[in-house]
MARTI-363314 format. One line per field, with one value per residue (C-alpha): residue number from 1; residue in one letter; x, y, z. Coordinates in nm, 2 decimals, always signed. Layout:
<atoms>
num <- (NUM | ...)
residu <- (A | ...)
xx <- (X | ...)
yy <- (Y | ...)
zz <- (Z | ...)
</atoms>
This chain:
<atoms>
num <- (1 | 2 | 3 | 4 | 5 | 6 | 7 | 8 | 9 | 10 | 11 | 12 | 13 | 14 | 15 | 16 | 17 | 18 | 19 | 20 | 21 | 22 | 23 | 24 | 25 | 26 | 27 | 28 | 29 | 30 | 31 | 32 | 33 | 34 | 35 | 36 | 37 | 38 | 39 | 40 | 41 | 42 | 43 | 44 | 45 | 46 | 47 | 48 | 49 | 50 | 51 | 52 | 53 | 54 | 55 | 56 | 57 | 58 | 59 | 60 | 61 | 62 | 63 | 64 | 65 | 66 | 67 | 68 | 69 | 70 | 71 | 72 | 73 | 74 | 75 | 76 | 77 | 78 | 79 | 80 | 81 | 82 | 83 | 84 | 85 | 86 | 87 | 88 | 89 | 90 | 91 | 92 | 93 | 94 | 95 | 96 | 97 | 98 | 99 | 100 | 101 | 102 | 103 | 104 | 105 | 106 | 107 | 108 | 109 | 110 | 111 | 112 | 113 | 114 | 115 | 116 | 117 | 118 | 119 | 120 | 121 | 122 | 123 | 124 | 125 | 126 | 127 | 128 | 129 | 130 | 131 | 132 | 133 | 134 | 135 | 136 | 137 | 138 | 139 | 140 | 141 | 142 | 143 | 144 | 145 | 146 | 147 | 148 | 149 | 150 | 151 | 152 | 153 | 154 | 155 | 156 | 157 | 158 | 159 | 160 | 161 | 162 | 163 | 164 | 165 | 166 | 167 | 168 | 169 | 170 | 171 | 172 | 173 | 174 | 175 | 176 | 177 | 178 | 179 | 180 | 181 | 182 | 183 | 184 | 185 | 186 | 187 | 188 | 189 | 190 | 191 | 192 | 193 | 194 | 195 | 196 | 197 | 198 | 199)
residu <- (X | X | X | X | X | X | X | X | X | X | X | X | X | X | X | X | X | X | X | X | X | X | X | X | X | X | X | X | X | X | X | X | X | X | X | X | X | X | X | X | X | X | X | X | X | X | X | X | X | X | X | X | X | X | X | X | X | X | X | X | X | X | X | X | X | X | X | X | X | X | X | X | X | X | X | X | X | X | X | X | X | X | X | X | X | X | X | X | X | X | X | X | X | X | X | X | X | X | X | X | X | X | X | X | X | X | X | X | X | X | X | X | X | X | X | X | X | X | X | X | X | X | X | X | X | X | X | X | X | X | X | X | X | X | X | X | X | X | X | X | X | X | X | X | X | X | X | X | X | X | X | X | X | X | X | X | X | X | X | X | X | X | X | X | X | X | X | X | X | X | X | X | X | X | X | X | X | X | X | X | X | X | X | X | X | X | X | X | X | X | X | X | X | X | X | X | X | X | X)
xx <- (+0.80 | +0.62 | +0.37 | +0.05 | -0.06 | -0.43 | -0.50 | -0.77 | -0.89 | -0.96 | -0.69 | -0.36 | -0.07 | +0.32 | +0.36 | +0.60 | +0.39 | +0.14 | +0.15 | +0.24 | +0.43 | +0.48 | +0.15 | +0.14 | +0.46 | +0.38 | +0.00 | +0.12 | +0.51 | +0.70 | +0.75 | +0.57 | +0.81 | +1.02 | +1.10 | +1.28 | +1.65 | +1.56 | +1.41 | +1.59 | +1.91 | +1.70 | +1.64 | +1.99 | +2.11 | +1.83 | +1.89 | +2.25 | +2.15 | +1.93 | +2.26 | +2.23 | +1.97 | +1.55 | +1.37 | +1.12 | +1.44 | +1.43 | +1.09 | +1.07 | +1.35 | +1.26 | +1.14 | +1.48 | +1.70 | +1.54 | +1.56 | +1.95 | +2.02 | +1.90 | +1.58 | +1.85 | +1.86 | +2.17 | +2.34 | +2.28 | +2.45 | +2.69 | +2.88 | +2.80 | +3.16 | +3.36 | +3.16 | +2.82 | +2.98 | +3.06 | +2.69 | +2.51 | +2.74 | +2.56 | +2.24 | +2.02 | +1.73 | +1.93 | +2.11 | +2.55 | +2.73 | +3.00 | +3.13 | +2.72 | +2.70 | +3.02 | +2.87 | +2.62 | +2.77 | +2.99 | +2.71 | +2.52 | +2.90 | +2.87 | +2.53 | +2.56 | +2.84 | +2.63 | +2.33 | +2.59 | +2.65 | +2.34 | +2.08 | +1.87 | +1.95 | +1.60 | +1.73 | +2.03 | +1.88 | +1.58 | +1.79 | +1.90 | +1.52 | +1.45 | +1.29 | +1.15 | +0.97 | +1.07 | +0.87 | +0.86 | +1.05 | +1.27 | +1.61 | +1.79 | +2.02 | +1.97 | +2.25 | +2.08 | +2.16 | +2.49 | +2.54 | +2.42 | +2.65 | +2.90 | +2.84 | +2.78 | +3.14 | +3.32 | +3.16 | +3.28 | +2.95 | +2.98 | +2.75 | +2.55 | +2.64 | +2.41 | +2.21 | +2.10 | +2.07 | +1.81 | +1.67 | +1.61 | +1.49 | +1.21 | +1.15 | +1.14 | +0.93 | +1.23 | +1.08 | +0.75 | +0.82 | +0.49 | +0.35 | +0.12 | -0.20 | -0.12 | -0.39 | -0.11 | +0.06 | -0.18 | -0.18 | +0.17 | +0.21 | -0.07 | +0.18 | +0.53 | +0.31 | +0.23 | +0.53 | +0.70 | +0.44 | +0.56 | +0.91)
yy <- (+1.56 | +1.25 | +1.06 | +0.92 | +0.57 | +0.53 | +0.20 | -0.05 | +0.15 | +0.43 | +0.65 | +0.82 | +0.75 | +0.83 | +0.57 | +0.35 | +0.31 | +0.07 | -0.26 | -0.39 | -0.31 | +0.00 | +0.11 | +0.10 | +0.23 | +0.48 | +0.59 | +0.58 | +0.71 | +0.79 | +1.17 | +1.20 | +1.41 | +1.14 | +1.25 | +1.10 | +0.95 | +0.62 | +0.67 | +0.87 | +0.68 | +0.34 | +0.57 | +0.66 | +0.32 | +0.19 | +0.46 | +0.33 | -0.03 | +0.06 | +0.21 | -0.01 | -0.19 | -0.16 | -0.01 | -0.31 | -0.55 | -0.27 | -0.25 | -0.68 | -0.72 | -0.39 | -0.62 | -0.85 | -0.56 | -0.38 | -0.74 | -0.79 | -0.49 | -0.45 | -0.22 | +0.05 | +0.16 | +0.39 | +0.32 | -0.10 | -0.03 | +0.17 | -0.10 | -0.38 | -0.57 | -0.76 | -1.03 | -0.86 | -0.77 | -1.19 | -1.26 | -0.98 | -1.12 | -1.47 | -1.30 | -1.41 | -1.20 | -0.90 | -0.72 | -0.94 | -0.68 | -0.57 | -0.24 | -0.12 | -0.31 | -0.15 | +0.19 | +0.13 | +0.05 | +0.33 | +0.58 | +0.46 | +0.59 | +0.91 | +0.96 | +0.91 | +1.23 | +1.38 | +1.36 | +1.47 | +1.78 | +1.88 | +1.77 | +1.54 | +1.40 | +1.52 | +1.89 | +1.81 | +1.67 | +1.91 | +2.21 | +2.13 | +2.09 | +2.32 | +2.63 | +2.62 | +2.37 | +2.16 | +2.01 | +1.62 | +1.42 | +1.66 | +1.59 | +1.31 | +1.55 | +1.93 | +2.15 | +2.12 | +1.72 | +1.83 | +2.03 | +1.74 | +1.50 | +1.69 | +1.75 | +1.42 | +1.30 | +1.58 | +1.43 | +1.06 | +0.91 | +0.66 | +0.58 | +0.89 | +1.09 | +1.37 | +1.14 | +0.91 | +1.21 | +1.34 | +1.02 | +1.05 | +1.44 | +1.29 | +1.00 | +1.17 | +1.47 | +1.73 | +1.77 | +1.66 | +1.50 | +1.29 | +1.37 | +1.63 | +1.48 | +1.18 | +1.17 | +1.15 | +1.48 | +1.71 | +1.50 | +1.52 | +1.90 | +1.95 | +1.68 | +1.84 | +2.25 | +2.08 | +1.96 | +2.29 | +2.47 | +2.29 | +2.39)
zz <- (-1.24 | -1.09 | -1.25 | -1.06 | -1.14 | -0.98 | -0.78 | -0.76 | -0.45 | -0.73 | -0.54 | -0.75 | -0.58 | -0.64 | -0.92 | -0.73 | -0.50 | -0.71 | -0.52 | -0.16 | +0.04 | -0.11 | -0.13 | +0.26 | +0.32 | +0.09 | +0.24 | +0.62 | +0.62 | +0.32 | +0.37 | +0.68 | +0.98 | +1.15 | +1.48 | +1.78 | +1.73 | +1.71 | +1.42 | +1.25 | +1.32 | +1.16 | +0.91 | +0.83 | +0.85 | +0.60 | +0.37 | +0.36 | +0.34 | +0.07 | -0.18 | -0.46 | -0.41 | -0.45 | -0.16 | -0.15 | -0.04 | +0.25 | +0.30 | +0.30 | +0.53 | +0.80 | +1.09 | +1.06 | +1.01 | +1.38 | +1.54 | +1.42 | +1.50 | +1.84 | +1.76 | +1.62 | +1.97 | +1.91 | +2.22 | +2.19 | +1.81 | +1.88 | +2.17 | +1.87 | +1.91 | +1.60 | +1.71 | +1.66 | +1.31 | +1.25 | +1.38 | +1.09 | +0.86 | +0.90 | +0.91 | +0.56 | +0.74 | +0.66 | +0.36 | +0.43 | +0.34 | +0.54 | +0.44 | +0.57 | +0.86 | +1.01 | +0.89 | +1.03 | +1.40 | +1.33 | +1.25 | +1.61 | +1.80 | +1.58 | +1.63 | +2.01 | +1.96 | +1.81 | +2.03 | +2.30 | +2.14 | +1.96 | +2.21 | +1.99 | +1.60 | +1.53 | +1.62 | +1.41 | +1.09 | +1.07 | +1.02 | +0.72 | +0.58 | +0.27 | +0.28 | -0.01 | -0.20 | -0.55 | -0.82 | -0.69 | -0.86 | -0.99 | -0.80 | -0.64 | -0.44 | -0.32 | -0.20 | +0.12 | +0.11 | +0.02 | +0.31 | +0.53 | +0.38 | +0.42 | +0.75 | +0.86 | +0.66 | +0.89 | +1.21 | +1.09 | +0.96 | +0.65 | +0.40 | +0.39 | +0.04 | -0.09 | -0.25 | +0.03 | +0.21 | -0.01 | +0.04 | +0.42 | +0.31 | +0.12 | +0.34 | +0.66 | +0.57 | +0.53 | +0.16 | -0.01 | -0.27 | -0.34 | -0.71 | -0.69 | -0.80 | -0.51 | -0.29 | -0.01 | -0.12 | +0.10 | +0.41 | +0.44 | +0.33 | +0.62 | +0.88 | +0.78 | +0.85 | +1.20 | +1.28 | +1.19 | +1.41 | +1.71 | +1.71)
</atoms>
């Protein structure tokens, strides 16, 4: 279960979420619905950027990361060349690690297959969103992230296991998982019911 850690702003927040940029990140779009493929693809990519590493590295680096790699406008991404591949390499604005960046032009070709087929990642990704509800905190993979992954791996995608996958869940508002005495918690719930009611 997640504990709260209350600001200087008096507010309880997701205890990671106690200093900048977090605390922003945390107020205005962790676990708010992410819609629209570009965003969900800059999503994905992040979340695989992210393996390993501290979310604040993401988080501090966002703006270079859209700018190298072309706004992660899936169709830009996904003609990235060997020499696009050299030019990230050489990036220090961005997280050098080869193995990701070639996921990640690799995932922009799948996700343009996908997108092909499906209609929409947005249409694809949000069917695999929970039913049913968790106690935050409580997991760092679902059988629903499971299924994703395993989905994506079938389709070709890299660097998006179960557990980055619940990642994206909880990032993009597939699950709720801010603590429940966070002053965000019931903004979001109220968002993700919206966003539901649309579709």
């Amino acid at each position: 279960m997640v504990d709260v850690i209350v600001g200087d702003d008096g507010l309880s927040r997701c205890t990671w979420a106690a200093v900048e940029p977090e605390t922003t990140y945390h107020d205005t779009e962790w676990g708010f619905p992410l819609t629209g493929d570009t965003a969900l693809f800059e999503r994905v990519c992040l979340e695989g950027f992210q393996s390993g590493l501290s979310w604040r590295t993401i988080l501090t680096k966002r703006e270079n990361f859209r700018a190298a790699f072309a706004g992660f406008d899936v169709e830009k991404v996904a003609r990235f060349t060997e020499r696009d591949v050299e030019r990230l390499l050489g990036d220090a604005g961005i997280i050098r690690h080869r193995g990701k960046i070639e996921a990640s032009i690799n995932n922009a070709r799948r996700a343009s297959e996908l997108i092909d087929a499906e209609g929409s990642l947005e249409s694809f990704f949000w069917r695999y969103a929970p039913a049913a509800e968790h106690i935050p905190g409580s997991m760092t993979l679902s059988e629903d992230s499971t299924r994703l992954s395993k989905d994506l791996k079938k389709r070709g995608w890299k660097f998006v296991g179960p557990t980055t996958m619940f990642a994206l869940m909880q990032a993009s508002g597939m699950v709720n998982d801010h603590a429940y005495d966070c002053v965000t918690r019931p903004t979001v719930a109220a968002a993700i019911e919206d966003y539901l009611a649309l579709q």
